[in-house]
C-alpha positions as CSV (number, residue, x, y, z in Angstrom):
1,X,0.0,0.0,0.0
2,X,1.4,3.3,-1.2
3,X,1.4,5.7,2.0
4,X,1.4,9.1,1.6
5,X,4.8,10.0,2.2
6,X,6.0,8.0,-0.6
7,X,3.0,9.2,-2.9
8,X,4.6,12.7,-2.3
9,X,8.2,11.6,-2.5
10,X,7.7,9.9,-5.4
11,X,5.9,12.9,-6.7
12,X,8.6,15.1,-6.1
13,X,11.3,13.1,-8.0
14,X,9.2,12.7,-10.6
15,X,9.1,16.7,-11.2
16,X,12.5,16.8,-10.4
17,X,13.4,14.7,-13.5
18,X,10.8,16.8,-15.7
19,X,13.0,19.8,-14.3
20,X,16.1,18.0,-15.7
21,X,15.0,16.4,-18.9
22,X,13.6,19.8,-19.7
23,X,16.5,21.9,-18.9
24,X,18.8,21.4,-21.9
25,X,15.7,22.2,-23.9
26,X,14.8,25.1,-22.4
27,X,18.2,26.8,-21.5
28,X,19.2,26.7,-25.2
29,X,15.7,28.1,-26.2
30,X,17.0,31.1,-23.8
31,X,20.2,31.3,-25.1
32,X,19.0,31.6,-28.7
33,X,16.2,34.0,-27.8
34,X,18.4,36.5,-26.0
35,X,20.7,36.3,-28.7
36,X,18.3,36.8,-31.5
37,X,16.4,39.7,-29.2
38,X,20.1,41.6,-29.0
39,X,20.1,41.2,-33.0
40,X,17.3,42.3,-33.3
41,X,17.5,45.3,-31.4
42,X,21.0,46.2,-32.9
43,X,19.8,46.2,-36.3
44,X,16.0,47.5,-35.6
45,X,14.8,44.7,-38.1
46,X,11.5,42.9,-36.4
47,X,10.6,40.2,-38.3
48,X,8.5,37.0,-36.2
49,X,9.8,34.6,-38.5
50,X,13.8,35.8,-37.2
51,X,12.6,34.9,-33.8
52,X,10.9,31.4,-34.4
53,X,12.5,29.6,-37.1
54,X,15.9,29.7,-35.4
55,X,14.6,29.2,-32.3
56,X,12.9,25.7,-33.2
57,X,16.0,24.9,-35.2
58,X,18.2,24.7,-32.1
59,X,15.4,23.4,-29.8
60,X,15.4,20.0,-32.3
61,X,18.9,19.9,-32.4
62,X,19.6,20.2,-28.6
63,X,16.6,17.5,-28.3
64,X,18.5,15.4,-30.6
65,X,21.4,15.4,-29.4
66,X,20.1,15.0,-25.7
67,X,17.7,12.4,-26.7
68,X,19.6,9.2,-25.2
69,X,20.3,11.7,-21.8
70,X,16.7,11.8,-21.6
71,X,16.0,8.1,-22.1
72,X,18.1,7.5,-20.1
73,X,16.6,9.6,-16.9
74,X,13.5,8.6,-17.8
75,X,14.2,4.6,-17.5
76,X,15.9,5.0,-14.1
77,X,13.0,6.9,-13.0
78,X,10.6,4.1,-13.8
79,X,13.0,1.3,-13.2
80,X,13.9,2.5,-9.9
81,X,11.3,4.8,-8.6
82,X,8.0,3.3,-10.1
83,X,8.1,-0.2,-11.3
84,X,9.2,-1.8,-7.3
85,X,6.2,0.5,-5.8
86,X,3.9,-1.0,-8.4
87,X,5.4,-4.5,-7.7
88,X,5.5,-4.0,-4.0
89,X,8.8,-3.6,-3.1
């Protein structure tokens, strides 16, 4: 029987990997908007397209690349933190 605590705890590290599977993600998707938001106001041009098609671009690659780090975190999560709670264990 799952007891609270554990509900919570288990919870918590579950948002806790979502923090970390999303942070590569994410922190390039800042890195690439500040960037293109300092071009953009250097050279006054304001074109939507400027903003997203780059953006996206570099948010697929860094998935890409970080696709087995996410796998990864994701199995241990289950395989360690789900599957014996479910089993019993």
């Amino acid at each position: 029987m799952l007891t609270e605590a554990q509900f919570f705890d288990v919870l918590r590290q579950g948002l806790w990997v979502s923090v970390i599977i999303s942070a590569p993600v994410l922190a390039i998707a800042l890195i690439v908007g500040l960037t293109i938001g300092l071009f953009q106001a250097l050279t006054s041009i304001q074109e939507m397209t400027l903003t997203f098609v780059p953006k996206v671009a570099a948010m697929l690659g860094v998935f890409w690349v970080s696709m087995t780090f996410m796998s990864r975190t994701l199995t241990n999560f289950w395989v360690e933190g789900i599957i014996p709670l479910v089993v019993g264990g």
